[in-house]
C-alpha positions as CSV (number, residue, x, y, z in Angstrom):
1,X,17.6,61.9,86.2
2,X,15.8,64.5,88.5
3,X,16.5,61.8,91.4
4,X,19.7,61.6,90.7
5,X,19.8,65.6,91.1
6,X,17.8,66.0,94.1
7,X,20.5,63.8,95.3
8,X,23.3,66.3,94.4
9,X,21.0,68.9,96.1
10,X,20.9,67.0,99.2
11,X,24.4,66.3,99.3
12,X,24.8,70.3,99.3
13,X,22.5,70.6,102.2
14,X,24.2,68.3,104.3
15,X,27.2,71.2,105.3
16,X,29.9,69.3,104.6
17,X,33.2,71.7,104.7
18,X,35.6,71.4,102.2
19,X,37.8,68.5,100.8
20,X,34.5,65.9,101.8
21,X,32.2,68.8,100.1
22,X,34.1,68.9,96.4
23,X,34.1,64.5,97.2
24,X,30.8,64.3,97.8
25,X,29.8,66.5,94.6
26,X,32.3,64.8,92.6
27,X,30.5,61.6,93.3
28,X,27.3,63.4,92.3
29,X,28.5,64.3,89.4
30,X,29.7,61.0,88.3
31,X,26.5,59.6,89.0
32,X,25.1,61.9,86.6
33,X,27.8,61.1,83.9
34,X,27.0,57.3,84.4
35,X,23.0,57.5,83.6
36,X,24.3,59.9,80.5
37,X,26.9,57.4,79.2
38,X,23.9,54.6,79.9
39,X,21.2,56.4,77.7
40,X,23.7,57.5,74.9
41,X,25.2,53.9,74.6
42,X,21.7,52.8,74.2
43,X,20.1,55.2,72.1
44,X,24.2,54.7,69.6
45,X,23.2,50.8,69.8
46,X,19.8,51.5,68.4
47,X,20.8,53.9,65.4
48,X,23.4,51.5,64.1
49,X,20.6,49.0,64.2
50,X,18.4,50.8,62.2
51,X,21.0,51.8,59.7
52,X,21.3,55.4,60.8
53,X,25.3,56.2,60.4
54,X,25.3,59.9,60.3
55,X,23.3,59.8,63.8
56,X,25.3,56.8,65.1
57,X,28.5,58.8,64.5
58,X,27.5,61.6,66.4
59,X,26.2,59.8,69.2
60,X,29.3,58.1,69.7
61,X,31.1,61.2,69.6
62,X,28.9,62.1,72.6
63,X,29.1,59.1,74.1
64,X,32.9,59.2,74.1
65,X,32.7,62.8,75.4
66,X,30.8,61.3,78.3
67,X,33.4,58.9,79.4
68,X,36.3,61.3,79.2
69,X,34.6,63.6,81.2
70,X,34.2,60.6,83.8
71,X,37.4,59.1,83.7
72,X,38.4,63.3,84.2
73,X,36.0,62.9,87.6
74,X,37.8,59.5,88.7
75,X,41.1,61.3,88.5
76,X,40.1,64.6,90.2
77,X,38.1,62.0,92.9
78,X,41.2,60.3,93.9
79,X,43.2,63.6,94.7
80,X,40.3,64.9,96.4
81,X,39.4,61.8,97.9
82,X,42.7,61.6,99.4
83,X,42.8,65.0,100.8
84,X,39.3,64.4,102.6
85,X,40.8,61.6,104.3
86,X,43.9,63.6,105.1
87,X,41.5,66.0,106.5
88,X,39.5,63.5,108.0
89,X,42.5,61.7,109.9
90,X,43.5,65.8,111.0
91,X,40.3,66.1,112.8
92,X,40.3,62.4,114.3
93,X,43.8,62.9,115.6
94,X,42.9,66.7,117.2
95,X,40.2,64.6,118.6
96,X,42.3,61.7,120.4
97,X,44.6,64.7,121.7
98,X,41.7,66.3,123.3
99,X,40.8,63.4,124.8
100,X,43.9,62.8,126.0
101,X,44.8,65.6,127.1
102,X,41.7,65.5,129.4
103,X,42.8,62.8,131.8
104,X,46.1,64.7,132.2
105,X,43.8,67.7,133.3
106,X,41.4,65.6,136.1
107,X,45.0,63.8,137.0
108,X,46.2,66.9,138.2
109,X,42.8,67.7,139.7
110,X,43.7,64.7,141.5
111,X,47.0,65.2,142.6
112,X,46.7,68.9,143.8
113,X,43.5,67.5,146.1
114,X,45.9,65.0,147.5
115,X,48.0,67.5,148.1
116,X,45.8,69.7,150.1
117,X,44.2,66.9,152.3
């Protein structure tokens, strides 16, 4: 568990800016939800096995919790996932019109040296 943390602390460091930043978190929080849903599926196995139905009860109750707040996390993902990429596909396309618009810029370099030769 504290691995899975200094992940999620990691991912903060790394300045991403905001629809990839809440994705990235989200993820790291999921992660965190997984290794939850994992012990308390165990630890509900083990009490039915050993009889206990009071404790069994309430660690299903947990467990269940856990997965709605994950399948809550896969939703919100997907919207946020989507608007990263929208993002994502905004900068890459400001990129290809810089870069095109560079060539236009030397091209006219060109053509006004012609010009004055």
């Amino acid at each position: 568990m504290i691995g899975i943390l200094q992940e999620g602390e990691e991912l903060m460091d790394k300045g991403y800016d905001g629809s990839v930043m809440d994705a990235a978190l989200i993820s790291a929080a999921q992660r965190v939800e997984h290794y939850e849903i994992a012990a308390y599926g165990c630890v509900h196995t083990w009490a039915q096995e050993l009889g206990e139905e009071n404790v069994a009860e309430l660690l299903e109750r947990t467990l269940n919790e856990e997965k709605e707040t994950d399948a809550k996390l896969s939703e919100l993902a997907e919207q946020i996932n989507a608007s990263a990429n929208s993002e994502a596909e905004g900068e890459l396309d400001e990129g290809e019109e810089e870069e095109q618009e560079e060539p236009e810029t030397t091209e006219r370099k060109g053509k006004s040296r012609s010009a004055n030769a």
